[in-house]
C-alpha positions as CSV (number, residue, x, y, z in Angstrom):
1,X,-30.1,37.4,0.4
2,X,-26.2,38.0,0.1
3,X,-24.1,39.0,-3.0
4,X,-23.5,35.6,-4.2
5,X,-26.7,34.1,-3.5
6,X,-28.4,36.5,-5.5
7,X,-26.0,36.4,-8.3
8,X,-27.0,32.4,-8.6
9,X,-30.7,33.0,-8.4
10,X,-30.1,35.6,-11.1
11,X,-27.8,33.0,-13.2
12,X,-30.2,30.2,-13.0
13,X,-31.4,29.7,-16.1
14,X,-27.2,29.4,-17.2
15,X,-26.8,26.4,-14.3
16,X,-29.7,24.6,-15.7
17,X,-28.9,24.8,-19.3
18,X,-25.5,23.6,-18.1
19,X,-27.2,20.4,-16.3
20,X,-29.1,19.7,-19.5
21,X,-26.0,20.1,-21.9
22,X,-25.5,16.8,-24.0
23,X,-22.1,16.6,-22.8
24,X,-23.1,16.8,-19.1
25,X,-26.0,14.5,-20.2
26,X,-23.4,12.1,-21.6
27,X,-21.5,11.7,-18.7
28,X,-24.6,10.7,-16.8
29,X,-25.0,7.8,-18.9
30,X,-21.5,7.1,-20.4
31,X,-22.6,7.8,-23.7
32,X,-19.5,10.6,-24.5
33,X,-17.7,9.3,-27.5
34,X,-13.7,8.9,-27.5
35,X,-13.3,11.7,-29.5
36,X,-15.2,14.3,-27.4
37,X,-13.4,12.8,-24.1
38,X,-10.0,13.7,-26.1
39,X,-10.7,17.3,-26.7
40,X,-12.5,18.1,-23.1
41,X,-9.2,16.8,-21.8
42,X,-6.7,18.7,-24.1
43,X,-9.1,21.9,-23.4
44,X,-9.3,21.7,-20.0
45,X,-5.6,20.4,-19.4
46,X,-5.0,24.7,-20.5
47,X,-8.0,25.8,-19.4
48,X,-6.7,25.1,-15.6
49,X,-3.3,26.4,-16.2
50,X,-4.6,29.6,-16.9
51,X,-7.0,29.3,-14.2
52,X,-3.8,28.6,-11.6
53,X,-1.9,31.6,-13.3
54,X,-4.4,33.6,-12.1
55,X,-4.5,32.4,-8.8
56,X,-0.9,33.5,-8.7
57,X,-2.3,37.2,-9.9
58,X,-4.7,37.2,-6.8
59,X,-2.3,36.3,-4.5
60,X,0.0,39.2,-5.7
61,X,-3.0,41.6,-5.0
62,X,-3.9,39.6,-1.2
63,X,-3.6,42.0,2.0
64,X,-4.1,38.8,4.2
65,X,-2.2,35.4,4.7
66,X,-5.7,33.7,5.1
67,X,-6.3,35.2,1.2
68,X,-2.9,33.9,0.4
69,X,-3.7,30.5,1.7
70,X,-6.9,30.0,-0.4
71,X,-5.5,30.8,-3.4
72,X,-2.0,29.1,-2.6
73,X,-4.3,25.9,-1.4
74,X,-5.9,26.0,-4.8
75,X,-3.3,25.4,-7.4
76,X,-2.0,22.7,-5.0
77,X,-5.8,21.4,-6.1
78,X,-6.0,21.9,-9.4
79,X,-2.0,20.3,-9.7
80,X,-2.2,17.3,-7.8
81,X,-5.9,16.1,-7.3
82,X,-7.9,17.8,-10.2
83,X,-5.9,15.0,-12.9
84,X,-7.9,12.4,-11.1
85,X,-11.0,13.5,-13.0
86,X,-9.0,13.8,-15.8
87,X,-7.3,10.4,-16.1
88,X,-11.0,9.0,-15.7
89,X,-12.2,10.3,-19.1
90,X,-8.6,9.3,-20.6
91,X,-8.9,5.5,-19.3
92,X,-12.7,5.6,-20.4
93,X,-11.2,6.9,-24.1
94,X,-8.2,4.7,-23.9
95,X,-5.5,7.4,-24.1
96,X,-2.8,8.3,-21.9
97,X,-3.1,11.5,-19.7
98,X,0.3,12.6,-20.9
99,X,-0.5,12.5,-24.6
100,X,-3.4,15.2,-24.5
101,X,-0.9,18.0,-22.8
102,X,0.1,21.0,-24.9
103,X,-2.4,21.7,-27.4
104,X,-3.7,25.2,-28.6
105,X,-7.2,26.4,-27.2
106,X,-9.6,25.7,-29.0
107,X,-12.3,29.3,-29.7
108,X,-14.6,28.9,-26.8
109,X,-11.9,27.5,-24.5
110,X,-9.7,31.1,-25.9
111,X,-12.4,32.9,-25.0
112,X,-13.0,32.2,-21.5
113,X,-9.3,32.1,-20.9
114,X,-8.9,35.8,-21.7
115,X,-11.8,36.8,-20.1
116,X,-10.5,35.8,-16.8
117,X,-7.1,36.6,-17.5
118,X,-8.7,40.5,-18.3
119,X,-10.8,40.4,-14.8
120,X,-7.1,39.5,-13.2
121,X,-4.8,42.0,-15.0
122,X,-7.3,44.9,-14.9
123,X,-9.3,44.5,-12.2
124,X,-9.4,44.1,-8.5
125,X,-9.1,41.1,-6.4
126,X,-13.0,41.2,-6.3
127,X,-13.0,41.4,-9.6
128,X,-11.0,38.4,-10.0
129,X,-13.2,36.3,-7.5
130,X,-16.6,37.3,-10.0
131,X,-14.6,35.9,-12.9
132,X,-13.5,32.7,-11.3
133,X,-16.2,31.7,-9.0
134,X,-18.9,29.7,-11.5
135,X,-15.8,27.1,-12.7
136,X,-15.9,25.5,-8.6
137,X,-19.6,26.0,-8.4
138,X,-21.0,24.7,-11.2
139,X,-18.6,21.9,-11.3
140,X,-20.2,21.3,-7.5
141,X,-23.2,21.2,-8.6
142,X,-23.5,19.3,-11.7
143,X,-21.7,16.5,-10.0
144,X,-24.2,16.3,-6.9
145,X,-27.0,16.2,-8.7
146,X,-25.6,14.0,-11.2
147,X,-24.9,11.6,-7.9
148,X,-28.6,12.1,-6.6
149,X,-30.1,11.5,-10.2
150,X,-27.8,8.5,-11.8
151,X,-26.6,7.1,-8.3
152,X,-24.0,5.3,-9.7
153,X,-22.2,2.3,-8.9
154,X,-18.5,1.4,-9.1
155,X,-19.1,-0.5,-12.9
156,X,-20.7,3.0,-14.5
157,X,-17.8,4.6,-16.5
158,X,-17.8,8.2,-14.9
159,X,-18.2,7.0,-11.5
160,X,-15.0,8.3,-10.2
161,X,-15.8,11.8,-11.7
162,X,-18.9,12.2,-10.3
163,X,-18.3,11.1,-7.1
164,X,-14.8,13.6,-7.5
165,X,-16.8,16.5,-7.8
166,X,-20.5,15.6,-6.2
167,X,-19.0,14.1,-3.0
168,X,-16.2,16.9,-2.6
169,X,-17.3,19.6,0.2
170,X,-18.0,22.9,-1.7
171,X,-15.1,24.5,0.8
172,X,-13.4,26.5,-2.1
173,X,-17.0,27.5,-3.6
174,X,-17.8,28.8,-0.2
175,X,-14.8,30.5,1.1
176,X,-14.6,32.4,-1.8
177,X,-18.0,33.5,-1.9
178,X,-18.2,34.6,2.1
179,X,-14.9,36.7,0.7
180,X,-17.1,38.2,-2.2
181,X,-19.8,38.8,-0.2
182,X,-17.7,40.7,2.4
183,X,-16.3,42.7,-0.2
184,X,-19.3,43.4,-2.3
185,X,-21.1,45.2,1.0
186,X,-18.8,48.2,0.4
187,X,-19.6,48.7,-2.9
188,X,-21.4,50.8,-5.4
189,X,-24.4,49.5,-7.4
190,X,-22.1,50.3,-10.5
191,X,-19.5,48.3,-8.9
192,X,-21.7,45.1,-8.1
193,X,-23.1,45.4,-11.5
194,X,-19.8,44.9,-12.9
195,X,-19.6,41.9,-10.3
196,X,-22.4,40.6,-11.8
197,X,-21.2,40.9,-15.6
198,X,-18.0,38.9,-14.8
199,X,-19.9,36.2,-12.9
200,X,-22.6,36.0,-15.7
201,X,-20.0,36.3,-19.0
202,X,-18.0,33.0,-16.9
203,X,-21.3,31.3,-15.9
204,X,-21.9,31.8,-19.6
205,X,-18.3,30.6,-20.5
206,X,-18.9,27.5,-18.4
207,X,-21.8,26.2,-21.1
208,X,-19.9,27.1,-24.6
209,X,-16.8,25.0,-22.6
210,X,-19.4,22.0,-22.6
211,X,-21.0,22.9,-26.0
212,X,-17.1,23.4,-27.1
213,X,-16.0,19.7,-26.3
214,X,-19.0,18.5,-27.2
215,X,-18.9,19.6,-30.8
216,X,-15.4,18.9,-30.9
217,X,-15.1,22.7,-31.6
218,X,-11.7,23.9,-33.6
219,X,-10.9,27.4,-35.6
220,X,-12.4,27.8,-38.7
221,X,-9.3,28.8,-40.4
């Protein structure tokens, strides 16, 4: 079993709590009120510029052009092609994309933020890969099963956000887990342990996200 396969085994019981979320449930059957639609969006809208402002950190730390290329291919992704997803839950909520850009993080969304943007600026470029890998995979795998179980057809109101992210080739997922793999052999048990805290705090992060715009989280104060 490699690095990353066992790191999934181990964070099962996250993935599936994930797949039965309400928020994840809603979007199987288009039950997601306006309102929750509105927040996911503004959350995730800063979510993923922090998320491509650390791909910029990895690439400052990449030996290889093929490491530069994966990271450099990746905020083309996330700029260009991950607003499709978007705009689907802002034409099912009647809003315009534009309008839900520039709010503040809401706690959860804070949270994971940081923690990723500590992995970047004090760790390694492995370090890096633990923090950010569970965002592509789970994302992969809540929308193929989410395809296999619901099936949906044109007329179901998430049907081009399921298909965006259950039809999508899990390249991305995989490339960068072959590159945590390869560099996990090296390392100490300490080392991988640490690994695993990053992947497990995110895969963590990845459900309070959910629970987050689900609850329409804000601060207390």
């Amino acid at each position: 079993m490699s690095f990353t396969e066992q790191l999934r085994k181990e964070a099962d019981p996250i993935y599936e709590a994930i797949f039965r979320h309400p928020f994840v449930r809603g979007i199987a059957d288009g039950s997601l009120a306006k309102e929750q639609l509105i927040h996911y969006i503004k959350q995730d809208f800063e979510y993923l510029n922090t998320y491509m402002r650390i791909y910029g950190i990895a690439i400052s730390r990449c030996e290889t052009r093929e490491q530069i290329a994966l990271f450099n291919e990746q905020i083309s992704f996330i700029l260009h092609s991950e607003i499709h997803p978007h705009r689907n839950f802002c034409e099912r909520a009647g809003v315009a994309y534009e309008e839900l850009q520039g709010y503040p993080l809401a706690p959860s969304a804070h949270h994971y933020t940081r923690h990723m943007l500590n992995a970047a600026h004090e760790g390694s470029l492995e370090d890096i890969l633990a923090a950010l890998l569970p965002c592509p995979w789970t994302y992969a795998e809540i929308g193929r099963r989410l395809l296999e179980e619901v099936r949906p057809t044109p007329d179901h109101p998430f049907y081009e956000w399921m298909h965006f992210y259950g039809s999508r080739e899990s390249g991305v997922t995989d490339k960068m887990r072959s590159l945590l793999d390869e560099w996990a052999e090296g390392l100490s048990e300490a080392r991988r342990r640490k690994l695993k805290e990053l992947f497990d705090a995110s895969c963590k992060l990845e459900y309070m996200f959910w629970d987050m715009a689900y609850k329409l989280e804000e601060w207390p104060v």
